[in-house]
PDB file with one MODEL, atoms N, CA, C and O in Angstrom:
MODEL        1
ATOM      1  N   UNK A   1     127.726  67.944  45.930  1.00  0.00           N
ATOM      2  CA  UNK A   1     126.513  67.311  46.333  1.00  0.00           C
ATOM      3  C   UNK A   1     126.859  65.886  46.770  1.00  0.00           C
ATOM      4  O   UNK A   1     127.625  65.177  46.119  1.00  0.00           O
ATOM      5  N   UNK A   2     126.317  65.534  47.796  1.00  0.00           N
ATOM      6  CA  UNK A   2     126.671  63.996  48.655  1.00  0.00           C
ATOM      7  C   UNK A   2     126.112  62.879  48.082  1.00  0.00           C
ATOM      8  O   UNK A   2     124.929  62.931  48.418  1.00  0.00           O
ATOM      9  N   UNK A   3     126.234  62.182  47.605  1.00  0.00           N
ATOM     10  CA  UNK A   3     125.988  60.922  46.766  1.00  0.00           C
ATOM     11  C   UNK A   3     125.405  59.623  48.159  1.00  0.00           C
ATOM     12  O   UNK A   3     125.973  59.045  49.085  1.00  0.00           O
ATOM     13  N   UNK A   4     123.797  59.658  47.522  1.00  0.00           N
ATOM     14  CA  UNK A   4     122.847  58.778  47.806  1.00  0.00           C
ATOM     15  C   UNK A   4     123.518  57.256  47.906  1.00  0.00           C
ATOM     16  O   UNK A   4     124.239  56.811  47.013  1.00  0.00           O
ATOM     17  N   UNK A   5     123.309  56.802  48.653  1.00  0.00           N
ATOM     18  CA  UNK A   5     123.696  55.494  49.499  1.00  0.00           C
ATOM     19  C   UNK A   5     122.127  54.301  48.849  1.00  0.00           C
ATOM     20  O   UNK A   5     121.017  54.568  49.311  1.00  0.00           O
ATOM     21  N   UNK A   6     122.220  53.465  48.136  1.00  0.00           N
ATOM     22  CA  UNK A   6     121.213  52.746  47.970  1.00  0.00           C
ATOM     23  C   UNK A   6     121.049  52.099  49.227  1.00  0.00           C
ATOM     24  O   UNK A   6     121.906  51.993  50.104  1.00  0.00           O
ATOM     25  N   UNK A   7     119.371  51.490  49.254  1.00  0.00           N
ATOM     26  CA  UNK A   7     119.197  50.761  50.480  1.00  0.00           C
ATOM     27  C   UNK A   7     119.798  49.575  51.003  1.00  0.00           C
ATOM     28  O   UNK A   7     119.692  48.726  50.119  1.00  0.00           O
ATOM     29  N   UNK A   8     120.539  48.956  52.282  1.00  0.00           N
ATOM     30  CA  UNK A   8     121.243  48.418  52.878  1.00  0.00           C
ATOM     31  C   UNK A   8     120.483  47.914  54.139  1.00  0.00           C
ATOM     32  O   UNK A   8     120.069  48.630  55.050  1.00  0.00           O
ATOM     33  N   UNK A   9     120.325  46.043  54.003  1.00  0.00           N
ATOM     34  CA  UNK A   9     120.115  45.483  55.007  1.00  0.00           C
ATOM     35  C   UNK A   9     120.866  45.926  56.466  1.00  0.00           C
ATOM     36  O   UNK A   9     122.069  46.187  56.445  1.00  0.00           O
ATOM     37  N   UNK A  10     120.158  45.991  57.628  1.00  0.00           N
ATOM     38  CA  UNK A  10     120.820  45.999  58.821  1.00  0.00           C
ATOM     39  C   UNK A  10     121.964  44.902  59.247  1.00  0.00           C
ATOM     40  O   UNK A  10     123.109  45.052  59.673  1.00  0.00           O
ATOM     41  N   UNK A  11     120.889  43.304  58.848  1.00  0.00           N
ATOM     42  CA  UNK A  11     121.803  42.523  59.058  1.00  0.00           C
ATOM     43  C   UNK A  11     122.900  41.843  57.801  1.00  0.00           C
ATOM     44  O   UNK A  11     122.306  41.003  57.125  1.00  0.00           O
ATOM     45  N   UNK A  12     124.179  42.031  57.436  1.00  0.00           N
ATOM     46  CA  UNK A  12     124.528  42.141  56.441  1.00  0.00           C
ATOM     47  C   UNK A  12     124.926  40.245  55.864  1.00  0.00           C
ATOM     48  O   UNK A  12     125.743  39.580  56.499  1.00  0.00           O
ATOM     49  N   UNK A  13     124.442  39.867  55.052  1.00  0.00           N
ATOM     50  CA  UNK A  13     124.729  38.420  54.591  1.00  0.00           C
ATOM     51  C   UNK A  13     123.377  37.003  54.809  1.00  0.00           C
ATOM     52  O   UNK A  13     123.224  35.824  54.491  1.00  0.00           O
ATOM     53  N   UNK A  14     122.295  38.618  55.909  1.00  0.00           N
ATOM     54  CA  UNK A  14     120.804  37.458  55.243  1.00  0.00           C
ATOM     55  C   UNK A  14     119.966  38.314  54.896  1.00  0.00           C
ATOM     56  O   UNK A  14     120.179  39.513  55.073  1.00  0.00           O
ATOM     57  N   UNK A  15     119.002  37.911  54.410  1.00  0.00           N
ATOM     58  CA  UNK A  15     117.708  38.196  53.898  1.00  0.00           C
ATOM     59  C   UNK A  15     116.703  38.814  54.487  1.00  0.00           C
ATOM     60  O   UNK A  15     117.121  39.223  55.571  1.00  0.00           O
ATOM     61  N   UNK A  16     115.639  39.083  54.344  1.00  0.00           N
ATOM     62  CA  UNK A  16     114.687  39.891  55.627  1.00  0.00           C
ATOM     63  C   UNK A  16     113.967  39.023  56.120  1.00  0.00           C
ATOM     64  O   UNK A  16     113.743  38.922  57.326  1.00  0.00           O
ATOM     65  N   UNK A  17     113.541  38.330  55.287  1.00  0.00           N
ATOM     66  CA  UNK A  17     112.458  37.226  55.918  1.00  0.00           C
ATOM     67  C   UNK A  17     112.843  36.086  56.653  1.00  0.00           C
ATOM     68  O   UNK A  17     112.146  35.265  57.248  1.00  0.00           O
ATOM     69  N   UNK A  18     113.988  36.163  56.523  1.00  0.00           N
ATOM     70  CA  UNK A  18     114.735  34.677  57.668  1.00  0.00           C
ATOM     71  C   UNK A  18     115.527  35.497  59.159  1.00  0.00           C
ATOM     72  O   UNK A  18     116.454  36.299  59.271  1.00  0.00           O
ATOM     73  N   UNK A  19     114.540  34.755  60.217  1.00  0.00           N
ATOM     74  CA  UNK A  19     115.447  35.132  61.130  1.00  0.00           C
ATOM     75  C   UNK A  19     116.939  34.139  61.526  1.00  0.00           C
ATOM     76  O   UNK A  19     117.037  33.004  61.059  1.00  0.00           O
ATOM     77  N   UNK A  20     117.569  34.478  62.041  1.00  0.00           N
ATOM     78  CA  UNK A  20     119.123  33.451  62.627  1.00  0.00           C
ATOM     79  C   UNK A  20     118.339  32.499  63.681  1.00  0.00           C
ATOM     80  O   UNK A  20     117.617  32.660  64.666  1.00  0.00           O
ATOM     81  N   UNK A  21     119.034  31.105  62.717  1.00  0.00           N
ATOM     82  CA  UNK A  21     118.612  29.958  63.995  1.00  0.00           C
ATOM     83  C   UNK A  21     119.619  30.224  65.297  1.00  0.00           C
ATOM     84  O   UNK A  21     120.838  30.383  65.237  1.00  0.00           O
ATOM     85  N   UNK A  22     118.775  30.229  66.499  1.00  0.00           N
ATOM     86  CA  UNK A  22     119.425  29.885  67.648  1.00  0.00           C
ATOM     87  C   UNK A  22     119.921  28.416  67.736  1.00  0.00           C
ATOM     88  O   UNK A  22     119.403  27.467  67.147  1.00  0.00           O
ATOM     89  N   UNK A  23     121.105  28.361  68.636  1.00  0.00           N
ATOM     90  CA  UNK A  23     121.657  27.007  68.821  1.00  0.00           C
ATOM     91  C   UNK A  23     120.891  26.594  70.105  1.00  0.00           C
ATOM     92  O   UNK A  23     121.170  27.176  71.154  1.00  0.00           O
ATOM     93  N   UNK A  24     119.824  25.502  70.084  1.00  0.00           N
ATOM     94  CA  UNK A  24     119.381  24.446  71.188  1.00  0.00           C
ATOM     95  C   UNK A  24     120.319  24.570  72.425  1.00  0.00           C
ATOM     96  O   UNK A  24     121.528  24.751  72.278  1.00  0.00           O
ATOM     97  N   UNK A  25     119.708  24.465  73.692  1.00  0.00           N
ATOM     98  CA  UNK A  25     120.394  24.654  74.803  1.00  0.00           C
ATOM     99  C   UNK A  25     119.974  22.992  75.259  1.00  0.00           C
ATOM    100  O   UNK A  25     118.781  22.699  75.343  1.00  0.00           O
ATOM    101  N   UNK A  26     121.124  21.879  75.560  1.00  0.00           N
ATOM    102  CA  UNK A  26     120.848  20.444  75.559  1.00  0.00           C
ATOM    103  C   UNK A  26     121.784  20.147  77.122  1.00  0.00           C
ATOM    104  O   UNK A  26     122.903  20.529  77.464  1.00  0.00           O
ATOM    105  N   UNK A  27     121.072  19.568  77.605  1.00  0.00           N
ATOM    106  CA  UNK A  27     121.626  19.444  79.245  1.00  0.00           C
ATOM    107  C   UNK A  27     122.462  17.748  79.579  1.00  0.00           C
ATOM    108  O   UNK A  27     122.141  16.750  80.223  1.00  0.00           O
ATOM    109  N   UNK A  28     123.513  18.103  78.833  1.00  0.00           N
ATOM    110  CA  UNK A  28     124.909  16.819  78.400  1.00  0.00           C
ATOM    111  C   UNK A  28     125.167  16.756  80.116  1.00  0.00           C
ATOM    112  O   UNK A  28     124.867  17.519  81.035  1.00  0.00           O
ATOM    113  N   UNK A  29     125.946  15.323  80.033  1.00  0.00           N
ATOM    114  CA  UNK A  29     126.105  15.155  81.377  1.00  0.00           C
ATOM    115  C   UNK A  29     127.492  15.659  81.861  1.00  0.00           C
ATOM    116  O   UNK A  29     128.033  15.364  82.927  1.00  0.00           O
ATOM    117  N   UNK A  30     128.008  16.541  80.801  1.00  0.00           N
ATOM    118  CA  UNK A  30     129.786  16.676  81.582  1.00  0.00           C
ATOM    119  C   UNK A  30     129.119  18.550  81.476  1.00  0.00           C
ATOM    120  O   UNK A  30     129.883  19.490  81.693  1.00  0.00           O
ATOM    121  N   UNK A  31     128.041  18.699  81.217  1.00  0.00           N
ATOM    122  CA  UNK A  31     127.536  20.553  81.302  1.00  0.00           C
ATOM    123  C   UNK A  31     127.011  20.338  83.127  1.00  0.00           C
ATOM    124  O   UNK A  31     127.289  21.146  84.013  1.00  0.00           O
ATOM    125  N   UNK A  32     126.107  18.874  83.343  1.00  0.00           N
ATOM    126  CA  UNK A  32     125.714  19.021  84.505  1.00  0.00           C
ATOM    127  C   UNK A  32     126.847  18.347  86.060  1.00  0.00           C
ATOM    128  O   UNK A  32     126.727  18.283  87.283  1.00  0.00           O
ATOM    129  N   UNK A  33     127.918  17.957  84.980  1.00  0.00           N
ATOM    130  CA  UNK A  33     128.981  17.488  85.858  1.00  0.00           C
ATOM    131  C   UNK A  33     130.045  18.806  86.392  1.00  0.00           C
ATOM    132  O   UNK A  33     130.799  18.820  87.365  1.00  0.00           O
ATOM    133  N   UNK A  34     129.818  19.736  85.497  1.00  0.00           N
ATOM    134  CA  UNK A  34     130.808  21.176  85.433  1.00  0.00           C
ATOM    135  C   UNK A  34     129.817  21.824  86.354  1.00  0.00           C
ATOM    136  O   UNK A  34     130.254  22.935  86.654  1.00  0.00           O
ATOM    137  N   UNK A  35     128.782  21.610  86.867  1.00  0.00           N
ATOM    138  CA  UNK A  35     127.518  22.549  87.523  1.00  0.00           C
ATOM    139  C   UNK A  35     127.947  21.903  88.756  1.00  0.00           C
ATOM    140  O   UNK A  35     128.426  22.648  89.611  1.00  0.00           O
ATOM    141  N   UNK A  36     127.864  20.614  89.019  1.00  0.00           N
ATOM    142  CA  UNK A  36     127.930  20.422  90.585  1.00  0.00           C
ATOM    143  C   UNK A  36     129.265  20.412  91.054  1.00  0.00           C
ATOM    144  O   UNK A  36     129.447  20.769  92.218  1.00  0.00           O
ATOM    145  N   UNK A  37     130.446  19.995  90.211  1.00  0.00           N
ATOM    146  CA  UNK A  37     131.627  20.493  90.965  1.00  0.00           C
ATOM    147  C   UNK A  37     131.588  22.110  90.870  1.00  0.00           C
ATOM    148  O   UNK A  37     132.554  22.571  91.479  1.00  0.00           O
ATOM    149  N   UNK A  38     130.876  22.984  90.368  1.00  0.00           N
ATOM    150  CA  UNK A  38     131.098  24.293  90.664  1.00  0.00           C
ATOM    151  C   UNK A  38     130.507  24.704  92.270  1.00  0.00           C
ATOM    152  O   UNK A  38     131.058  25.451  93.079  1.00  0.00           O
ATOM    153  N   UNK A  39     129.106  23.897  92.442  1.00  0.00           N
ATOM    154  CA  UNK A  39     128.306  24.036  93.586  1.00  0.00           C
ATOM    155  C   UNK A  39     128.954  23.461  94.614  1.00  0.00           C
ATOM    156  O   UNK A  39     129.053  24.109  95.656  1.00  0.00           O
ATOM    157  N   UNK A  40     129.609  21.934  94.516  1.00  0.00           N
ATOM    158  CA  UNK A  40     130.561  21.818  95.798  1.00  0.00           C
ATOM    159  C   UNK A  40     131.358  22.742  96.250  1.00  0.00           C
ATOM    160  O   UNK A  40     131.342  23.030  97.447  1.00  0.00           O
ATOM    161  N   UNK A  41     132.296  23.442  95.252  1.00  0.00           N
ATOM    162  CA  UNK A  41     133.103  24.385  95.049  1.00  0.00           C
ATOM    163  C   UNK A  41     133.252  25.502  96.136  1.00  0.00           C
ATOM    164  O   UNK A  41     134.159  25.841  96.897  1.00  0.00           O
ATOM    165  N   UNK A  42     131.854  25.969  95.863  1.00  0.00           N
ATOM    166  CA  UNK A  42     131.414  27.625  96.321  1.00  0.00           C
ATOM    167  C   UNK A  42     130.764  26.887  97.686  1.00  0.00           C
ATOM    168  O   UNK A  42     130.736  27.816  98.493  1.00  0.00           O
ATOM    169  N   UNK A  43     130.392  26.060  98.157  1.00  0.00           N
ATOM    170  CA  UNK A  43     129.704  25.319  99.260  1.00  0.00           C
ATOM    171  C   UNK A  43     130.818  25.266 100.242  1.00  0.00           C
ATOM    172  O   UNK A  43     130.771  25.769 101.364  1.00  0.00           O
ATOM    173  N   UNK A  44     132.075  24.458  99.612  1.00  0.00           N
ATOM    174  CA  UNK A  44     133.374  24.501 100.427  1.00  0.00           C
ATOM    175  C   UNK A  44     133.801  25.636 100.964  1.00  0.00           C
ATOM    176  O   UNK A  44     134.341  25.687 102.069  1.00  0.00           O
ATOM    177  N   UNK A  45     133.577  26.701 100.168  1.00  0.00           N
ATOM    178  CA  UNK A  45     134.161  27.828 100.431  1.00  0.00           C
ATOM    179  C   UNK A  45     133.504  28.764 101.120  1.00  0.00           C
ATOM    180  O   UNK A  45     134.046  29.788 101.535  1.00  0.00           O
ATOM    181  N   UNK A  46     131.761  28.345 101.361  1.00  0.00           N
ATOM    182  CA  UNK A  46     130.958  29.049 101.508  1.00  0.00           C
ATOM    183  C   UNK A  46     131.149  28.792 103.672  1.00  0.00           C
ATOM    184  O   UNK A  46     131.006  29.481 104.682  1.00  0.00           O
ATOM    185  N   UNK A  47     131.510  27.465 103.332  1.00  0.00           N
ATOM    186  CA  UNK A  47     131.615  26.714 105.226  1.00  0.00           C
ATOM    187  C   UNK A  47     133.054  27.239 105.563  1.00  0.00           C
ATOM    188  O   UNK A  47     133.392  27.757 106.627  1.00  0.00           O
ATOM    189  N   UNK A  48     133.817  27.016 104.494  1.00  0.00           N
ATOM    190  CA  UNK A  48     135.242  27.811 105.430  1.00  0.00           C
ATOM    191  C   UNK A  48     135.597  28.967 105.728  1.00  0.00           C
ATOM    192  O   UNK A  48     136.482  29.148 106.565  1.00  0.00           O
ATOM    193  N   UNK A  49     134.963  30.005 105.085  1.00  0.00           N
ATOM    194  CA  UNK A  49     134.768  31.287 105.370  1.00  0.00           C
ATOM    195  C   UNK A  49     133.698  31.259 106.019  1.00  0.00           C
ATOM    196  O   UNK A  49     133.435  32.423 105.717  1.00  0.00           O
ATOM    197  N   UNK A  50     132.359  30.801 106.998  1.00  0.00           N
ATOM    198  CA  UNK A  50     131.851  30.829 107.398  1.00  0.00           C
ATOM    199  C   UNK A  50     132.564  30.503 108.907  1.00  0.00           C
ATOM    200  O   UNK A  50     132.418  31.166 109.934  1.00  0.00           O
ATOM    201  N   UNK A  51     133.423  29.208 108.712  1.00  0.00           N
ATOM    202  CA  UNK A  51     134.376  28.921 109.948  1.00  0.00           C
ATOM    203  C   UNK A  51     135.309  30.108 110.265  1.00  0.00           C
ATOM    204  O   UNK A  51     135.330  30.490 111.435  1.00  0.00           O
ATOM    205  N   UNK A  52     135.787  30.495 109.702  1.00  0.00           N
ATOM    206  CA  UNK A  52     136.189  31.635 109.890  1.00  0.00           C
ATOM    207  C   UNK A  52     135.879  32.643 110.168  1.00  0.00           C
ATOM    208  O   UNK A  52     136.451  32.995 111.200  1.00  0.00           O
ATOM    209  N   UNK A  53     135.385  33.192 109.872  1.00  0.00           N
ATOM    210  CA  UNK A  53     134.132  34.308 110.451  1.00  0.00           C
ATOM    211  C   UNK A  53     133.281  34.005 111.470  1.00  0.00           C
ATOM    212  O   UNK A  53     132.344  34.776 111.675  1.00  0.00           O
ATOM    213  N   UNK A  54     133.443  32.852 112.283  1.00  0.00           N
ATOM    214  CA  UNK A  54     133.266  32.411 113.857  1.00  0.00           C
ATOM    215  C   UNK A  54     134.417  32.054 114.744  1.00  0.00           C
ATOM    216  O   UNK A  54     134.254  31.687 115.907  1.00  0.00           O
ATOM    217  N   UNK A  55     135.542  32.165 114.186  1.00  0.00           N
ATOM    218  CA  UNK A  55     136.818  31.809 114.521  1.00  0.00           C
ATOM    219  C   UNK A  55     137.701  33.503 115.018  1.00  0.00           C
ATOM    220  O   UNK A  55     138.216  33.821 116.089  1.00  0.00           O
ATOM    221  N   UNK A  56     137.588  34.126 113.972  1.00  0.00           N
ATOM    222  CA  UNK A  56     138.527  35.252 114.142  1.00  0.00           C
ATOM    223  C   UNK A  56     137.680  36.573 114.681  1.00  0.00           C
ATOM    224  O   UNK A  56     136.486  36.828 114.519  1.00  0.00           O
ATOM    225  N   UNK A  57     138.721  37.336 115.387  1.00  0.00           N
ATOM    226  CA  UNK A  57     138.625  38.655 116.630  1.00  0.00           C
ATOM    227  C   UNK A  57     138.791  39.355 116.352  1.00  0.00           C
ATOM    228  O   UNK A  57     138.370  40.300 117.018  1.00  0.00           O
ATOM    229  N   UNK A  58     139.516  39.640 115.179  1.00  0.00           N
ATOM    230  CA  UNK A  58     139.897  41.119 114.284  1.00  0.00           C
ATOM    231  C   UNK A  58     138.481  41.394 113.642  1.00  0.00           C
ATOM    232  O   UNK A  58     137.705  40.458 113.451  1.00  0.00           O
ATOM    233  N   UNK A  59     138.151  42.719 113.305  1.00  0.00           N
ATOM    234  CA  UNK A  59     137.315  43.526 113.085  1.00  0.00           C
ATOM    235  C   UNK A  59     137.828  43.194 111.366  1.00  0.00           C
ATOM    236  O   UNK A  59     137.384  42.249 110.713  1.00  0.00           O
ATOM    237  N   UNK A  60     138.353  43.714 111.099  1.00  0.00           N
ATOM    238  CA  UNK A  60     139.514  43.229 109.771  1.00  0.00           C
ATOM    239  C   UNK A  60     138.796  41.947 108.883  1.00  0.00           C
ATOM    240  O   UNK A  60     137.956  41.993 107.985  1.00  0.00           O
ATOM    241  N   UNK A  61     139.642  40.535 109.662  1.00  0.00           N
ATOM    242  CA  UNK A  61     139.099  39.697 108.956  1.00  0.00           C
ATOM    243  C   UNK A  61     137.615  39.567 109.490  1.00  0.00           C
ATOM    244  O   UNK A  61     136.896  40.177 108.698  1.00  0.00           O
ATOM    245  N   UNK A  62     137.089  39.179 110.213  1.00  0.00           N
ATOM    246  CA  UNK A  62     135.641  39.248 110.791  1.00  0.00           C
ATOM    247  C   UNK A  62     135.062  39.716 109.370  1.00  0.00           C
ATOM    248  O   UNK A  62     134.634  38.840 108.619  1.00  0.00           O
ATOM    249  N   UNK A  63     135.021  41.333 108.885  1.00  0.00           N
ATOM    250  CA  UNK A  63     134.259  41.545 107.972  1.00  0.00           C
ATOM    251  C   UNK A  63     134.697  41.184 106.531  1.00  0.00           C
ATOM    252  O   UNK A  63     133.934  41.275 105.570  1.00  0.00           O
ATOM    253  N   UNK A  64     136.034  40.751 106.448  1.00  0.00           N
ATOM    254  CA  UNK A  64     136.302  40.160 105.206  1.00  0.00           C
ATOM    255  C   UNK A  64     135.850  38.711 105.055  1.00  0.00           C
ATOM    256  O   UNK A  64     135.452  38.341 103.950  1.00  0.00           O
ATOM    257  N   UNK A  65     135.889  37.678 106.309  1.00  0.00           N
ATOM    258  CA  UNK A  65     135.326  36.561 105.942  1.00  0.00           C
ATOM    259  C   UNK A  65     133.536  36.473 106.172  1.00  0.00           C
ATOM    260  O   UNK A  65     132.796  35.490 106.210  1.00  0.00           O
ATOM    261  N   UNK A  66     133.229  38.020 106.307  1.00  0.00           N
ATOM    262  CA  UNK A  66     131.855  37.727 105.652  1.00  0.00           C
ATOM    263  C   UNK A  66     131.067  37.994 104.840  1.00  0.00           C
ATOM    264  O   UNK A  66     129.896  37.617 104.778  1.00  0.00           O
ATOM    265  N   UNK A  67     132.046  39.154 103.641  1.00  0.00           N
ATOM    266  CA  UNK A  67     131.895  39.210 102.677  1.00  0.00           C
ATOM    267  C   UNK A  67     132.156  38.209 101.811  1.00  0.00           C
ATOM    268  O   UNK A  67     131.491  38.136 100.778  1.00  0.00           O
ATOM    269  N   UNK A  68     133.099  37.339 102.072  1.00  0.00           N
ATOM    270  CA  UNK A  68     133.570  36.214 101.552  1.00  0.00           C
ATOM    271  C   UNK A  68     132.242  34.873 101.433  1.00  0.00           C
ATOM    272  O   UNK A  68     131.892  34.298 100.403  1.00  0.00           O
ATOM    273  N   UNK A  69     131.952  34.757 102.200  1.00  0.00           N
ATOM    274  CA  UNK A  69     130.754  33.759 102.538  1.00  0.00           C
ATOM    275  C   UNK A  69     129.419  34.987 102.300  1.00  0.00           C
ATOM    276  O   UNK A  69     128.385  34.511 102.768  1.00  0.00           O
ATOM    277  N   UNK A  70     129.317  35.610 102.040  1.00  0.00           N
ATOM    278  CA  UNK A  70     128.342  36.072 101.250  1.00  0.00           C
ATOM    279  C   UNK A  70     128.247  35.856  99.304  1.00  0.00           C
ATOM    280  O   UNK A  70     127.469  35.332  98.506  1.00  0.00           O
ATOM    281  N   UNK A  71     129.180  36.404  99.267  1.00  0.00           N
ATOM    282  CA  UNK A  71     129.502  36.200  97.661  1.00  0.00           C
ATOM    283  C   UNK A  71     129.497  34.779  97.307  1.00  0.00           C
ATOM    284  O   UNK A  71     128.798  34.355  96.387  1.00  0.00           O
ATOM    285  N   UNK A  72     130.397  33.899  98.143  1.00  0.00           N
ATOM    286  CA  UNK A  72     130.486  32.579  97.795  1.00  0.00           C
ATOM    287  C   UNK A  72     129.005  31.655  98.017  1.00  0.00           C
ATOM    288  O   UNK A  72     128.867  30.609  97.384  1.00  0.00           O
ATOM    289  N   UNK A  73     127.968  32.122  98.932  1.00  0.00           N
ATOM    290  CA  UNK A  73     127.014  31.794  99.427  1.00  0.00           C
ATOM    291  C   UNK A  73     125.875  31.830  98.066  1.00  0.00           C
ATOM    292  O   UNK A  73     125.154  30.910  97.679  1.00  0.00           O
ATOM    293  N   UNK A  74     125.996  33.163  97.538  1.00  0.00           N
ATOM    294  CA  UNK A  74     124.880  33.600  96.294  1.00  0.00           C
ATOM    295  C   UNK A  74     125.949  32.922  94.755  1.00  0.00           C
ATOM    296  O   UNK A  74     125.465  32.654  93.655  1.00  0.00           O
ATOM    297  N   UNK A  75     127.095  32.819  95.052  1.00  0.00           N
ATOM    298  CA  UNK A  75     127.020  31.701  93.521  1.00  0.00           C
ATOM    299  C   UNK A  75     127.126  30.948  93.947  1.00  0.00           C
ATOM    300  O   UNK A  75     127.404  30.244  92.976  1.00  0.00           O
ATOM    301  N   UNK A  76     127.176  29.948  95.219  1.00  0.00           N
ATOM    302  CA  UNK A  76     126.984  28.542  94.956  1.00  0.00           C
ATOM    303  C   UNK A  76     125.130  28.572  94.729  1.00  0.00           C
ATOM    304  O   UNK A  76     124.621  27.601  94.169  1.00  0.00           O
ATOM    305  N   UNK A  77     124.290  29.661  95.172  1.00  0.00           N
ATOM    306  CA  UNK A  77     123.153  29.479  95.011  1.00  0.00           C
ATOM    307  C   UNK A  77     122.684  29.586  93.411  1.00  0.00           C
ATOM    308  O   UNK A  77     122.018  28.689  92.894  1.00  0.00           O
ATOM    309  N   UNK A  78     122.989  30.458  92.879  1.00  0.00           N
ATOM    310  CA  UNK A  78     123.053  30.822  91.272  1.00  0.00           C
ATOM    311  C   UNK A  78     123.351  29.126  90.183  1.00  0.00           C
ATOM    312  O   UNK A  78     122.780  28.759  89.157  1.00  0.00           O
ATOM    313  N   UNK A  79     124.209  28.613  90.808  1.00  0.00           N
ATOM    314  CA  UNK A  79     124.868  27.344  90.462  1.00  0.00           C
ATOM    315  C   UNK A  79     123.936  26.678  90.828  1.00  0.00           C
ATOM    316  O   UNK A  79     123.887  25.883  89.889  1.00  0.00           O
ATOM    317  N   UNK A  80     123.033  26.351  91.582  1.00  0.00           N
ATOM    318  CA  UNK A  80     122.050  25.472  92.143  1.00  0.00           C
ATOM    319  C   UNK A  80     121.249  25.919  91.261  1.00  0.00           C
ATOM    320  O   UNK A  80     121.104  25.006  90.449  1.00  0.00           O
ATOM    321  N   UNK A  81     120.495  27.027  90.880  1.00  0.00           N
ATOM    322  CA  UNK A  81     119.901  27.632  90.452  1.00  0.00           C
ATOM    323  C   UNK A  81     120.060  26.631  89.016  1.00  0.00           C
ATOM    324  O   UNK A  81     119.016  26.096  88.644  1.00  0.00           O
ATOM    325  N   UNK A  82     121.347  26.359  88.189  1.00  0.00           N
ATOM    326  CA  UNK A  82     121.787  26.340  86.704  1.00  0.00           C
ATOM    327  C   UNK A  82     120.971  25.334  87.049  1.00  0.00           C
ATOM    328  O   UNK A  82     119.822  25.319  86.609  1.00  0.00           O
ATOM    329  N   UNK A  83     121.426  24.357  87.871  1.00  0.00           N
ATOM    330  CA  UNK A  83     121.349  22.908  87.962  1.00  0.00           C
ATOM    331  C   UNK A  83     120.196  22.246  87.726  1.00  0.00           C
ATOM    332  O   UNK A  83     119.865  21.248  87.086  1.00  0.00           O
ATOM    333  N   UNK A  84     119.496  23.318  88.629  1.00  0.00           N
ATOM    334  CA  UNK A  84     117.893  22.892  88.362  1.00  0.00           C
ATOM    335  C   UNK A  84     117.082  23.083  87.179  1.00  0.00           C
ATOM    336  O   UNK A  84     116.016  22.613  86.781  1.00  0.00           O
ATOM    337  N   UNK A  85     118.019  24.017  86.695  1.00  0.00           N
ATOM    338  CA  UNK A  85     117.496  24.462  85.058  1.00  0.00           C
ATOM    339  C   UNK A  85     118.086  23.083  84.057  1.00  0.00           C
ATOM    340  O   UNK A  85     117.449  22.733  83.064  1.00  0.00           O
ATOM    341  N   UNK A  86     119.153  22.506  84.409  1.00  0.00           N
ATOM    342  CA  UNK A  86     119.591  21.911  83.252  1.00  0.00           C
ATOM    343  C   UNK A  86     118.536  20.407  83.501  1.00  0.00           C
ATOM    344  O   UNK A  86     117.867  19.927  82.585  1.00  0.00           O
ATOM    345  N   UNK A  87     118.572  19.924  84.696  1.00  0.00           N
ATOM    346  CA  UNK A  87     117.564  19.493  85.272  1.00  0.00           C
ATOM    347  C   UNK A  87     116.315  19.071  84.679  1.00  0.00           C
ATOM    348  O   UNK A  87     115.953  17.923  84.417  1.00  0.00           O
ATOM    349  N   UNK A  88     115.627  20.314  84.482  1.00  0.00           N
ATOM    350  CA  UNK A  88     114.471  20.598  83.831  1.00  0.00           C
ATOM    351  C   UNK A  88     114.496  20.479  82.411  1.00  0.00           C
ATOM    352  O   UNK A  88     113.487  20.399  81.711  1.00  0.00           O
ATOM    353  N   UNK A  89     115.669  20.468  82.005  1.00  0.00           N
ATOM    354  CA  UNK A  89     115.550  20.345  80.194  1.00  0.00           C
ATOM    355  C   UNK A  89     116.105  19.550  80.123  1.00  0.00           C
ATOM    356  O   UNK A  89     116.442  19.490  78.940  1.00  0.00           O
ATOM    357  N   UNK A  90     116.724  18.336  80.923  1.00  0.00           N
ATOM    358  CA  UNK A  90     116.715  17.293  80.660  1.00  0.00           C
ATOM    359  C   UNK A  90     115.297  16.190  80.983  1.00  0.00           C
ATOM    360  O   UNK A  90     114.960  15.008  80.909  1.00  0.00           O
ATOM    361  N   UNK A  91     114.907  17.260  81.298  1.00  0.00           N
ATOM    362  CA  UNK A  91     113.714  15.843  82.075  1.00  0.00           C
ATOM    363  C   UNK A  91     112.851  16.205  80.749  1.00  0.00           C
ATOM    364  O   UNK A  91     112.707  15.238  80.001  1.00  0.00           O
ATOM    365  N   UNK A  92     112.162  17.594  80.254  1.00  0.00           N
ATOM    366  CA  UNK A  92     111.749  17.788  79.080  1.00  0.00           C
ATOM    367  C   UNK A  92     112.240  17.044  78.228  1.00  0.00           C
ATOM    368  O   UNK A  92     111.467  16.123  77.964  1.00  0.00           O
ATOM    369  N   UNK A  93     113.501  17.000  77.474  1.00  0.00           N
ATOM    370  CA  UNK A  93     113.869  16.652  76.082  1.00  0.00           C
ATOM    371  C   UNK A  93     113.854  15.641  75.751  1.00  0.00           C
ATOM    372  O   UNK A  93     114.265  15.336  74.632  1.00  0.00           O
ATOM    373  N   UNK A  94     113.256  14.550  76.817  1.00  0.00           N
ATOM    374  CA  UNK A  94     112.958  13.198  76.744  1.00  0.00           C
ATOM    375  C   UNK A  94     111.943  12.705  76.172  1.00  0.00           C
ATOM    376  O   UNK A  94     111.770  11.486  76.163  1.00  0.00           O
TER     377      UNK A  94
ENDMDL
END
């Protein structure tokens, strides 16, 4: 006969009635300094593969430098995106 298991929290080492503190999300100036050199970044890369992909005759690169400046195009936008978020919780937390 299989031997009964007494009852057992899901989460193991708290209590039921306490949920886990989340850690504060705080918009430091070297978090919003890591955001815009990321956005120059993908911007640079977003115009030179764009130059390129007005430059070259091959079918080849043609569609590789515009997959290239696509991808690079939507995270430098995503990155703009952070920016404006950190932005915003800095202008809040004041």
């Amino acid at each position: 006969m299989a031997k009964r298991r007494g009852k057992t929290s899901s989460r193991l080492g708290q209590s039921r009635g306490k949920k886990p503190q989340r850690a504060a999300v705080r918009a430091t100036p070297s978090k919003l300094g890591k955001v815009l050199k990321n956005i120059f970044l993908f911007l640079a890369l977003f115009v030179v593969s764009f130059i390129l992909y007005k430059v070259t005759t091959n079918a080849f690169w043609n569609d590789l430098f515009f997959l290239l400046m696509l991808v690079a195009g939507f995270v430098a936008l995503a990155f703009f995106i952070v920016w404006m978020v950190l932005l915003w919780l800095k202008a809040i937390g004041k």
